[in-house]
PDB file with SEQRES, HELIX, SHEET and CRYST1 records, atoms N, CA, C and O in Angstrom:
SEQRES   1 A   74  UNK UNK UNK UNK UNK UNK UNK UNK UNK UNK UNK UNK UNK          
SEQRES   2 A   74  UNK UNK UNK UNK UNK UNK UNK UNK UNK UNK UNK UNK UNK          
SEQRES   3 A   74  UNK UNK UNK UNK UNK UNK UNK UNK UNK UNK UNK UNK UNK          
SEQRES   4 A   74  UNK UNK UNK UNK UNK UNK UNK UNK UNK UNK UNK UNK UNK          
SEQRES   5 A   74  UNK UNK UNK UNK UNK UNK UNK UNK UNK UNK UNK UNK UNK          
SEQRES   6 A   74  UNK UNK UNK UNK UNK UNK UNK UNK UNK                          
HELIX    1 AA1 UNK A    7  UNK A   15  1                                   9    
HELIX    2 AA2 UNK A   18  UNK A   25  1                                   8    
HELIX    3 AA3 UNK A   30  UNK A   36  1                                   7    
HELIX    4 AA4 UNK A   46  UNK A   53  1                                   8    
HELIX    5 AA5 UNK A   59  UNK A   61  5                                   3    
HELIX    6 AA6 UNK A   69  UNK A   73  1                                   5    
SHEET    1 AA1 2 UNK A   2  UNK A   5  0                                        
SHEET    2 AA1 2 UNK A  63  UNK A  66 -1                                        
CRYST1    1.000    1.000    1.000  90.00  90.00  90.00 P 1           1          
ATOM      1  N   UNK A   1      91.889 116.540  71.228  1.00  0.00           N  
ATOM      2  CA  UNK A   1      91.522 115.534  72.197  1.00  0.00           C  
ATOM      3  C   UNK A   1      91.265 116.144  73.573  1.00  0.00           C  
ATOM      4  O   UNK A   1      90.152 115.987  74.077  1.00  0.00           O  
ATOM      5  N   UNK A   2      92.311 116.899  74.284  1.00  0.00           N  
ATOM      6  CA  UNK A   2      91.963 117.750  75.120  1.00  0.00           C  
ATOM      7  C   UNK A   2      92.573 116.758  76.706  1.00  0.00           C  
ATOM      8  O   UNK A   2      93.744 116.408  76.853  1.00  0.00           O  
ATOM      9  N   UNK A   3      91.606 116.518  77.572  1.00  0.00           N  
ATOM     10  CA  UNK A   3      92.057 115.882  78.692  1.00  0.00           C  
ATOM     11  C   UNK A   3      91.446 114.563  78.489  1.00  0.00           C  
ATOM     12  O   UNK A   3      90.294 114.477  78.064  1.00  0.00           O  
ATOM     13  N   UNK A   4      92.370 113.217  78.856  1.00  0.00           N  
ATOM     14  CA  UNK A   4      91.773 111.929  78.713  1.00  0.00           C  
ATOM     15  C   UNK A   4      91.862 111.493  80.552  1.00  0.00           C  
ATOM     16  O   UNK A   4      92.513 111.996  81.467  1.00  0.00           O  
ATOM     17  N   UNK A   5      91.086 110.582  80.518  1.00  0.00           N  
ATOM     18  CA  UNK A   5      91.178 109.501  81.796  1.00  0.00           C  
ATOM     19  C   UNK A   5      91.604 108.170  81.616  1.00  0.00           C  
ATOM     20  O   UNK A   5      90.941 107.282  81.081  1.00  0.00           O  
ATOM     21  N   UNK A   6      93.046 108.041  82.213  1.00  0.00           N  
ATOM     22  CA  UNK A   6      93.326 106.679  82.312  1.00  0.00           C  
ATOM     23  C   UNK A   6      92.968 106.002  83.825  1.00  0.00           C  
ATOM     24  O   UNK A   6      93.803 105.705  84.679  1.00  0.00           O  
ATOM     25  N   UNK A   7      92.070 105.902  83.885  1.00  0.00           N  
ATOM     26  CA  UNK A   7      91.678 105.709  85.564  1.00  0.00           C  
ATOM     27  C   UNK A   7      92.011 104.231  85.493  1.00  0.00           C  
ATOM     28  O   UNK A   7      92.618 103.688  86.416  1.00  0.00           O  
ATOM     29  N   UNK A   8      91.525 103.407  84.137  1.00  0.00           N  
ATOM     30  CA  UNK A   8      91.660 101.658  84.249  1.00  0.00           C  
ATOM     31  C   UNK A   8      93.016 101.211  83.906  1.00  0.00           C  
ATOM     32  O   UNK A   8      93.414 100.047  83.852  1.00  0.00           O  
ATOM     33  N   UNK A   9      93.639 102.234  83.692  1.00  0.00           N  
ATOM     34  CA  UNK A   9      95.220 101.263  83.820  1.00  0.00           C  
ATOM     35  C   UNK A   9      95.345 101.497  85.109  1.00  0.00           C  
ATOM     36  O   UNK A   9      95.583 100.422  85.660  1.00  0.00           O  
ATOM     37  N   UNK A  10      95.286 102.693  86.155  1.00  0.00           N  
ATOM     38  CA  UNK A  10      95.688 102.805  87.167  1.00  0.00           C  
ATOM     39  C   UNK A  10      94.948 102.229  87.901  1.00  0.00           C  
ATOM     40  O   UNK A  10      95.553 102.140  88.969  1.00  0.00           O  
ATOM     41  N   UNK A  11      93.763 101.665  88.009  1.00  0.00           N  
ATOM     42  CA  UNK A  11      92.892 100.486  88.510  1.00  0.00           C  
ATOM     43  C   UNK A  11      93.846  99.056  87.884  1.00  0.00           C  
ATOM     44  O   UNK A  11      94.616  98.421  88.604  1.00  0.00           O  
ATOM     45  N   UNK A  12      93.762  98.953  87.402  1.00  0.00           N  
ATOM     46  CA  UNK A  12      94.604  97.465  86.603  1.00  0.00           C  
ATOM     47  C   UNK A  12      95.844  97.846  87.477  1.00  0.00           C  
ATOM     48  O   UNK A  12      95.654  97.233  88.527  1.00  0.00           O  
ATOM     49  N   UNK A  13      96.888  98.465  87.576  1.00  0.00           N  
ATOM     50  CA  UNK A  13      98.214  98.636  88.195  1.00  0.00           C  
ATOM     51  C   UNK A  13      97.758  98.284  89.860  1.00  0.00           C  
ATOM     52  O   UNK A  13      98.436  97.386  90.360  1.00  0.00           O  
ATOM     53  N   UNK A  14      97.037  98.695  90.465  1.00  0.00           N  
ATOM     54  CA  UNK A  14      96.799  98.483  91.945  1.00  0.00           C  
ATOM     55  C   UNK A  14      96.084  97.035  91.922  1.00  0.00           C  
ATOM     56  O   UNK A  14      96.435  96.247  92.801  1.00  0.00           O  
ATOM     57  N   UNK A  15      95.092  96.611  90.970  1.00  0.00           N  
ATOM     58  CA  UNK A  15      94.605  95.569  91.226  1.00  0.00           C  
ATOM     59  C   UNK A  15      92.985  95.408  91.595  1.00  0.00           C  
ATOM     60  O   UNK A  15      92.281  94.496  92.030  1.00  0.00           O  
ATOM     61  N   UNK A  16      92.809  96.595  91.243  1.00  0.00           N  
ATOM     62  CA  UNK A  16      91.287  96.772  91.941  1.00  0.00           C  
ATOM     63  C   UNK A  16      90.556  96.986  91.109  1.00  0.00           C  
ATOM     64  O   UNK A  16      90.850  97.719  90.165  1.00  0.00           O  
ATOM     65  N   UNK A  17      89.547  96.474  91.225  1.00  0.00           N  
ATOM     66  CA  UNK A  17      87.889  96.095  90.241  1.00  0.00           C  
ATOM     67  C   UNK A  17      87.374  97.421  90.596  1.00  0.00           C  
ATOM     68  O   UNK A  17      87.587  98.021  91.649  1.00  0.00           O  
ATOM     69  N   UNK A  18      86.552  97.875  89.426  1.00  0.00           N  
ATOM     70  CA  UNK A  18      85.416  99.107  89.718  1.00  0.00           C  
ATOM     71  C   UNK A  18      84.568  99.553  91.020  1.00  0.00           C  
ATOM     72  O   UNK A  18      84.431 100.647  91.568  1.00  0.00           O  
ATOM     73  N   UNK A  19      83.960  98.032  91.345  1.00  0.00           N  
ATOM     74  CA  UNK A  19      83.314  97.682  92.687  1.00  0.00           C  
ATOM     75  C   UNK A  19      84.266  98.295  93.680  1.00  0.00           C  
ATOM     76  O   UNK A  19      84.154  99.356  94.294  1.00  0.00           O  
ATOM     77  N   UNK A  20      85.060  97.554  93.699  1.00  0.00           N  
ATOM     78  CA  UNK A  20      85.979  97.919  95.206  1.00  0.00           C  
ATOM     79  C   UNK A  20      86.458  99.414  95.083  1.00  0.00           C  
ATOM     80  O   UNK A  20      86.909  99.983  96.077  1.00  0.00           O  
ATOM     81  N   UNK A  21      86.350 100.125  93.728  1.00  0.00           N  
ATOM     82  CA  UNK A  21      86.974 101.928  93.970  1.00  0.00           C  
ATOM     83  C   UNK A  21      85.716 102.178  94.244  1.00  0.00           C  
ATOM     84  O   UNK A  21      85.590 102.799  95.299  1.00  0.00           O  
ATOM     85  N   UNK A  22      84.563 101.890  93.605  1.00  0.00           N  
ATOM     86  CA  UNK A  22      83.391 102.108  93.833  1.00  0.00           C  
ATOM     87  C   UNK A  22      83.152 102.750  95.300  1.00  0.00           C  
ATOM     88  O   UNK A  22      82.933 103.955  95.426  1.00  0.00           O  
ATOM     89  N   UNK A  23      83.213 101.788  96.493  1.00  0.00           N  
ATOM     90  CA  UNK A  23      82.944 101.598  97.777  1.00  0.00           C  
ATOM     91  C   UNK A  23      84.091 102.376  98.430  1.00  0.00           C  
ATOM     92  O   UNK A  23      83.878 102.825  99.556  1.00  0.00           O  
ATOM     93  N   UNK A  24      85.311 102.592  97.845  1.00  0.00           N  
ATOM     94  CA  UNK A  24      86.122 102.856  98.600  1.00  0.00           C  
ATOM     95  C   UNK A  24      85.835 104.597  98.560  1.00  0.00           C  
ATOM     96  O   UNK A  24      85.725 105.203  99.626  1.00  0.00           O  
ATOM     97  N   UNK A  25      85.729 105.320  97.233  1.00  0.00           N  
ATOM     98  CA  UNK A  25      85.580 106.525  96.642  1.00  0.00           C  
ATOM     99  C   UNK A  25      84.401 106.914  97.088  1.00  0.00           C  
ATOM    100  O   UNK A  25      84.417 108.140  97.204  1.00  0.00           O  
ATOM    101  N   UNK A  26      82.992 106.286  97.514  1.00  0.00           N  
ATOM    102  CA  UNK A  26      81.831 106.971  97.863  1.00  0.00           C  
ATOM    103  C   UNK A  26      81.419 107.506  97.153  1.00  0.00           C  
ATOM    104  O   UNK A  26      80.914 108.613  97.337  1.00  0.00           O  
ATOM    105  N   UNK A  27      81.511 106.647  95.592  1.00  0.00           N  
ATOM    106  CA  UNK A  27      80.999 107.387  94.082  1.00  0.00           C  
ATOM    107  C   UNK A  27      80.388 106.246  93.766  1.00  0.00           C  
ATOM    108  O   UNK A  27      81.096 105.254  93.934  1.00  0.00           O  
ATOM    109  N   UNK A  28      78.750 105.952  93.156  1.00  0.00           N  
ATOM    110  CA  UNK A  28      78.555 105.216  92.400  1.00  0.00           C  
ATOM    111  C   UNK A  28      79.212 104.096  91.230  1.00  0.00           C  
ATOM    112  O   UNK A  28      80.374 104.467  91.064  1.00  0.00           O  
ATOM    113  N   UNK A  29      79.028 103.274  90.637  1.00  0.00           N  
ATOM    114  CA  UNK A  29      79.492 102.385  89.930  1.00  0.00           C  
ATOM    115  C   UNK A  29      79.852 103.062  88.213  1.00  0.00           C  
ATOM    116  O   UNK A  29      80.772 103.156  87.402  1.00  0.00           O  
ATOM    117  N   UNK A  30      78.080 103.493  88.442  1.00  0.00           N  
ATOM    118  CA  UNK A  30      77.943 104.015  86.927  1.00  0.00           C  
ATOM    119  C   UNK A  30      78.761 105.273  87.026  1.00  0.00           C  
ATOM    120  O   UNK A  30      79.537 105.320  86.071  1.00  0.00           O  
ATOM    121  N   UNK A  31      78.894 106.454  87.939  1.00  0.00           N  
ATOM    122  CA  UNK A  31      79.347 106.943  87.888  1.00  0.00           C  
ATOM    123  C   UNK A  31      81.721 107.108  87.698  1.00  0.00           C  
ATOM    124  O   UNK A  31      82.739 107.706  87.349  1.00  0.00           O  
ATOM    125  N   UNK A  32      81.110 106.098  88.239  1.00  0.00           N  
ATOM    126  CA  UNK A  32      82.689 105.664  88.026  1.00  0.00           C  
ATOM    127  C   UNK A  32      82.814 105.118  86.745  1.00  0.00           C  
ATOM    128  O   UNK A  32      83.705 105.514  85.994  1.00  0.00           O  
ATOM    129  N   UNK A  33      82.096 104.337  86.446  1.00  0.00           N  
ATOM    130  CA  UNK A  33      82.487 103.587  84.862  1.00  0.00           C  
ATOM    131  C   UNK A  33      82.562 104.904  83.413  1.00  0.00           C  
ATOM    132  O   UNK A  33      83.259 104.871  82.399  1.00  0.00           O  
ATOM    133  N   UNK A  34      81.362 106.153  83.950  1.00  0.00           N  
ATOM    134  CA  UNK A  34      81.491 107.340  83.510  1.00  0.00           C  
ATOM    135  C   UNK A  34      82.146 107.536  83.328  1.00  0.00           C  
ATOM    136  O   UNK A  34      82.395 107.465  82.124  1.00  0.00           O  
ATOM    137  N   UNK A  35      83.399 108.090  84.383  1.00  0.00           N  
ATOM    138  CA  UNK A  35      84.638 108.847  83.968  1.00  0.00           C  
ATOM    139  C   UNK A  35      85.854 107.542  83.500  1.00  0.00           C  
ATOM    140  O   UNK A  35      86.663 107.789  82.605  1.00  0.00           O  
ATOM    141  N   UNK A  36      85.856 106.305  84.145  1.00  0.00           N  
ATOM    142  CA  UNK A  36      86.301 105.424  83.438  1.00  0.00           C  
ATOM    143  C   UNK A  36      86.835 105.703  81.486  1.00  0.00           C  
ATOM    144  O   UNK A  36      87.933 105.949  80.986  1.00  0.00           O  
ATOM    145  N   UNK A  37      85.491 105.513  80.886  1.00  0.00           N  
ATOM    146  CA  UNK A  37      85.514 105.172  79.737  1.00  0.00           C  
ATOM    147  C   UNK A  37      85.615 106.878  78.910  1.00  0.00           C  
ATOM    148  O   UNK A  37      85.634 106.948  77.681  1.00  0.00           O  
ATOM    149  N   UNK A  38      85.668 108.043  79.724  1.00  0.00           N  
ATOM    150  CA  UNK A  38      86.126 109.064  79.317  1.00  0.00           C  
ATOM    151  C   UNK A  38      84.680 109.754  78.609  1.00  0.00           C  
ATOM    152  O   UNK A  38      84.745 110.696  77.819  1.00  0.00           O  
ATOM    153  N   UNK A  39      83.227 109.038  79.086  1.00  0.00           N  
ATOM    154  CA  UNK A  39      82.190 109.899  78.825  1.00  0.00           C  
ATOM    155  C   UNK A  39      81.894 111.430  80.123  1.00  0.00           C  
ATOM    156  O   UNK A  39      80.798 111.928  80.382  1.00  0.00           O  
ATOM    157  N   UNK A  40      82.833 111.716  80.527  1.00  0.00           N  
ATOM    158  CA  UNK A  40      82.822 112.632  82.027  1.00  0.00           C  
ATOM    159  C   UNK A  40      82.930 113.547  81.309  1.00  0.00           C  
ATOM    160  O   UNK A  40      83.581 113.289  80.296  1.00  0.00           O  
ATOM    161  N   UNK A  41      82.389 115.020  81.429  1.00  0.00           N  
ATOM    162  CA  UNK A  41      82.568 116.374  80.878  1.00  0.00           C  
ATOM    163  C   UNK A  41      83.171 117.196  82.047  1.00  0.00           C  
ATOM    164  O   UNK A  41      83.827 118.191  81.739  1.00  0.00           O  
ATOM    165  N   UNK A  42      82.951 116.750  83.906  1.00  0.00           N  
ATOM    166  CA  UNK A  42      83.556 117.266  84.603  1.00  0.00           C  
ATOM    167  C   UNK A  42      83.930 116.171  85.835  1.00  0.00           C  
ATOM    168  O   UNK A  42      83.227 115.186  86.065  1.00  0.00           O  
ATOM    169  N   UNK A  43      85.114 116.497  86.563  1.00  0.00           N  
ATOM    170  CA  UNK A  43      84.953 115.881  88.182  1.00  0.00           C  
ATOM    171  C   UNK A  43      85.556 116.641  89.076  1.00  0.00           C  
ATOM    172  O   UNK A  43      86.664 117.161  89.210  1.00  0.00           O  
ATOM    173  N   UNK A  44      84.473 116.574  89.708  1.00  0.00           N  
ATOM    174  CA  UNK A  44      85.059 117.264  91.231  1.00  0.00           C  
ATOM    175  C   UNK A  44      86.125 116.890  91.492  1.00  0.00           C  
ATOM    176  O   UNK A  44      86.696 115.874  91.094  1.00  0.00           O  
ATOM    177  N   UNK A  45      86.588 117.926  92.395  1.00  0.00           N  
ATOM    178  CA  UNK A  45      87.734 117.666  93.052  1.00  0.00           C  
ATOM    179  C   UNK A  45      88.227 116.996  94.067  1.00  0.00           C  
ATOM    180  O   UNK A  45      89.328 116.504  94.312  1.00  0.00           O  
ATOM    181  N   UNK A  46      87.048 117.075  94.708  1.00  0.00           N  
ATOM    182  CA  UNK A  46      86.786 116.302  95.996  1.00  0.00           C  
ATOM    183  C   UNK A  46      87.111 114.678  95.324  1.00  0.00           C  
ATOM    184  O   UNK A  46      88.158 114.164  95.719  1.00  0.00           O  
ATOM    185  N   UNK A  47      86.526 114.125  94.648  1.00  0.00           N  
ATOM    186  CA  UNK A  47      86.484 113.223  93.825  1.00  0.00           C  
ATOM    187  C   UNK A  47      87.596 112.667  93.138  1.00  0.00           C  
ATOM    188  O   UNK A  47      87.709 111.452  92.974  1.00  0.00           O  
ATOM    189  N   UNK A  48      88.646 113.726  92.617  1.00  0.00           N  
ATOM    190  CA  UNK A  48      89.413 113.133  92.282  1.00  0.00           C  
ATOM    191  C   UNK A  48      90.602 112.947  93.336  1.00  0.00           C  
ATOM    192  O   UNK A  48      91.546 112.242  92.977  1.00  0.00           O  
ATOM    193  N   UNK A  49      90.625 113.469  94.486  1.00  0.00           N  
ATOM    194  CA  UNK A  49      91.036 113.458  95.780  1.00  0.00           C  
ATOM    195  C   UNK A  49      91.351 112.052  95.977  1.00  0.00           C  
ATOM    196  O   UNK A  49      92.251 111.237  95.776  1.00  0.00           O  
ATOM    197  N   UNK A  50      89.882 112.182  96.591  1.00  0.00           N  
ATOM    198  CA  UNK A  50      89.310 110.447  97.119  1.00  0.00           C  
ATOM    199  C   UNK A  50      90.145 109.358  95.871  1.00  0.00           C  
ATOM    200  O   UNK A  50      90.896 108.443  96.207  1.00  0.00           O  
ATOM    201  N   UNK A  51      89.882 109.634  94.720  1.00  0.00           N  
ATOM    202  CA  UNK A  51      90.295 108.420  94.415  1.00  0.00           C  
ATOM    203  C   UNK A  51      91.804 108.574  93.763  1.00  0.00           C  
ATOM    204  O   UNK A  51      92.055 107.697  92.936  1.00  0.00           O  
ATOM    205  N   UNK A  52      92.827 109.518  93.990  1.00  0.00           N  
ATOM    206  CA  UNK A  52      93.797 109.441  93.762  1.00  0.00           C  
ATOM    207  C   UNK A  52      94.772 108.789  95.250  1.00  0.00           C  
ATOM    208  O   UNK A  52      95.794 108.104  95.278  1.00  0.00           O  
ATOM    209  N   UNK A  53      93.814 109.434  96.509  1.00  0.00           N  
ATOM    210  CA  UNK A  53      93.913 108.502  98.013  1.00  0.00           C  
ATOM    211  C   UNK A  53      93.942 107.109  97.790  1.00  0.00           C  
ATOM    212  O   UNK A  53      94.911 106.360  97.917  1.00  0.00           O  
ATOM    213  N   UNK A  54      92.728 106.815  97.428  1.00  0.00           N  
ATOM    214  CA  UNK A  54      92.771 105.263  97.653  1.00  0.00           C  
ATOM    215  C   UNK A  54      93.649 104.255  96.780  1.00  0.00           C  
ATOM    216  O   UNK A  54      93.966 103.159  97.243  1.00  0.00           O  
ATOM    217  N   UNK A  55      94.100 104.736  95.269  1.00  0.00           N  
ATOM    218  CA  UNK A  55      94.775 104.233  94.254  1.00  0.00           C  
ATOM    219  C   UNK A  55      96.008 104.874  94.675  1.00  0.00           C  
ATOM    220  O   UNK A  55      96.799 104.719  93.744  1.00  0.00           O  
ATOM    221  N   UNK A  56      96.550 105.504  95.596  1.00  0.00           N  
ATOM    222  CA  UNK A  56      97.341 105.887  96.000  1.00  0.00           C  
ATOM    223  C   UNK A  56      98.584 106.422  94.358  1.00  0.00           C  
ATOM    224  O   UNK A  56      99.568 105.897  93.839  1.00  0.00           O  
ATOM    225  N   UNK A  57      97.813 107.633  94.107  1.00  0.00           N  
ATOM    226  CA  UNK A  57      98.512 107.965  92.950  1.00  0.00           C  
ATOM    227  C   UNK A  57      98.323 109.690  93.111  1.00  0.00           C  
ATOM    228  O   UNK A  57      97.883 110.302  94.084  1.00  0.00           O  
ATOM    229  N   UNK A  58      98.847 110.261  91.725  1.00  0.00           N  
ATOM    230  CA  UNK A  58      98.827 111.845  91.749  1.00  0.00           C  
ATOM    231  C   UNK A  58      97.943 111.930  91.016  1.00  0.00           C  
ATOM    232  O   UNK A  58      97.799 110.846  90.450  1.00  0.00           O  
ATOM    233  N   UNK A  59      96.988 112.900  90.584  1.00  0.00           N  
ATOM    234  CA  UNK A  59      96.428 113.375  89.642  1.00  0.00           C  
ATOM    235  C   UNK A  59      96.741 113.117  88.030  1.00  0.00           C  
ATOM    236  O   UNK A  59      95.963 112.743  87.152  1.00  0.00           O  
ATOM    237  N   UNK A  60      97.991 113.411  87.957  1.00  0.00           N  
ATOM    238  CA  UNK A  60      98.449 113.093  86.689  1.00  0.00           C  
ATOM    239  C   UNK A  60      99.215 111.772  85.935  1.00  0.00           C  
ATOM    240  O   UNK A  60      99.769 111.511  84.867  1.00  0.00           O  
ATOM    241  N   UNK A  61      98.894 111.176  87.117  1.00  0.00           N  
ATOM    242  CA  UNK A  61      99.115 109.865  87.114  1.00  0.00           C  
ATOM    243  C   UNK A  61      97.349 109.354  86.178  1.00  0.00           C  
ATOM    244  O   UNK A  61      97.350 108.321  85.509  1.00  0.00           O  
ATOM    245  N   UNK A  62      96.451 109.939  86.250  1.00  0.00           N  
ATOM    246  CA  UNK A  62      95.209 109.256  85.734  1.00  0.00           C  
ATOM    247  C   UNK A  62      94.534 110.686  84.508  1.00  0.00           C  
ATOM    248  O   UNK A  62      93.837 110.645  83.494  1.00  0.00           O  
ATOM    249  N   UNK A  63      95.138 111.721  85.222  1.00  0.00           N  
ATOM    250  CA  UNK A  63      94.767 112.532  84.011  1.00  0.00           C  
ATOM    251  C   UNK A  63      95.618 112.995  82.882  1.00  0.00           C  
ATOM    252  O   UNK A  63      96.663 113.525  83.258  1.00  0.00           O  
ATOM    253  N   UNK A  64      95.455 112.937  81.701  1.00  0.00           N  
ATOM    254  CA  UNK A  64      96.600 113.305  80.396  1.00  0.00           C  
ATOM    255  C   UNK A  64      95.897 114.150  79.755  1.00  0.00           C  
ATOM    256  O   UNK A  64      94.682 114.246  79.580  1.00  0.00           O  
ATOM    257  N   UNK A  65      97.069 114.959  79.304  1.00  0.00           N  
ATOM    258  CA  UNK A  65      96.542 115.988  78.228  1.00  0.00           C  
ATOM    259  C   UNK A  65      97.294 115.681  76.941  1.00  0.00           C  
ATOM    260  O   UNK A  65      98.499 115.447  76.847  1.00  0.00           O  
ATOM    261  N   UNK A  66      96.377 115.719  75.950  1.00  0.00           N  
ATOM    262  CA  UNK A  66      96.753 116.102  74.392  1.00  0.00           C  
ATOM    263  C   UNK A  66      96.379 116.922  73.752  1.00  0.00           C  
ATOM    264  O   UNK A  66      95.199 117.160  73.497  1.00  0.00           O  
ATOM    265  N   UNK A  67      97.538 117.628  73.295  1.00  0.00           N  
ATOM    266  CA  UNK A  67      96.938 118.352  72.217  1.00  0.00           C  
ATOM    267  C   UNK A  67      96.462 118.279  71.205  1.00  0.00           C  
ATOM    268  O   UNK A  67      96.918 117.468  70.398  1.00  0.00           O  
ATOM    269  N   UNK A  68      95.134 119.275  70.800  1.00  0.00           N  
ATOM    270  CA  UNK A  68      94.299 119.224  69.725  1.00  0.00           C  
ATOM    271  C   UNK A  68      95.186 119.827  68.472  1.00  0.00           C  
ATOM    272  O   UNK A  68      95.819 120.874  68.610  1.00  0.00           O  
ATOM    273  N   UNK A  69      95.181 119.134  67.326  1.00  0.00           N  
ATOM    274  CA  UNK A  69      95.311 119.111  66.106  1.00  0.00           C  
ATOM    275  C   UNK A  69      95.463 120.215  65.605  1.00  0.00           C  
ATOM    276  O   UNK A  69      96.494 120.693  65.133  1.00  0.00           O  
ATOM    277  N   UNK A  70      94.280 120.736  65.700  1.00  0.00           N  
ATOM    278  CA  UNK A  70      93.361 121.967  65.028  1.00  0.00           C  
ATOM    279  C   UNK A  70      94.042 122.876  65.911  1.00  0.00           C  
ATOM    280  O   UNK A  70      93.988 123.909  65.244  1.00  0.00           O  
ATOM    281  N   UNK A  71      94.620 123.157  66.923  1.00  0.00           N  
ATOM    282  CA  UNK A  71      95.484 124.361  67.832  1.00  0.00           C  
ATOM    283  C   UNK A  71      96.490 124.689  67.317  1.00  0.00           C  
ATOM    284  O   UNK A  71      96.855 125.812  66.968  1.00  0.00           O  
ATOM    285  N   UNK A  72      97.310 123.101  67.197  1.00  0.00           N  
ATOM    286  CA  UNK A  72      98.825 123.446  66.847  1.00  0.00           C  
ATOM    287  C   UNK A  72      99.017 124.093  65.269  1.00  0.00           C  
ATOM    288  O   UNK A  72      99.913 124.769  64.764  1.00  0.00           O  
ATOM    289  N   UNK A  73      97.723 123.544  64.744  1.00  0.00           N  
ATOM    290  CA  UNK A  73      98.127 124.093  62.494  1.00  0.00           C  
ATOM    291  C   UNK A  73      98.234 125.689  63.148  1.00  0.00           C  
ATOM    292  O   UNK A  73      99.341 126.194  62.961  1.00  0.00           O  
ATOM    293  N   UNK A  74      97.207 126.583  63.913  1.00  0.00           N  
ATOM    294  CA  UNK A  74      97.080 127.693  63.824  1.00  0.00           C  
ATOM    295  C   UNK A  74      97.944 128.617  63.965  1.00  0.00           C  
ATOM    296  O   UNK A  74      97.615 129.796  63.828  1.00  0.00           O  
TER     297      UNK A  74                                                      
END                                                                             
């Protein structure tokens, strides 16, 4: 699995719609709904800055890691 994004629970926990991180982050919609739904292959840092600021959270508060399957048999 590798790294997931829970960005919409931590949107759901503060209370805030896409729109409003949208505007607040200075990132597009689509681009947000991007890493949202976990189609993102990268994000800046700057980026995840901004919106760990405004959701007032840590990094790992929205990013998780799992391990892949196929690592641990080896």
């Amino acid at each position: 699995m590798g790294i997931t994004i829970d960005l919409d629970v931590m949107m759901a926990r503060r209370k805030m719609r896409l729109k409003e991180l949208s505007k607040l982050v200075g990132v597009t919609e689509q681009n947000l709904s991007i890493l949202k739904n976990g189609k993102a292959k990268a994000v800046r840092f700057s980026t995840l800055e901004k919106i760990c600021e405004v959701l007032e959270c840590q990094p790992g508060d929205i990013l998780i890691y799992t391990a892949d399957e196929i690592a641990e048999s080896e």
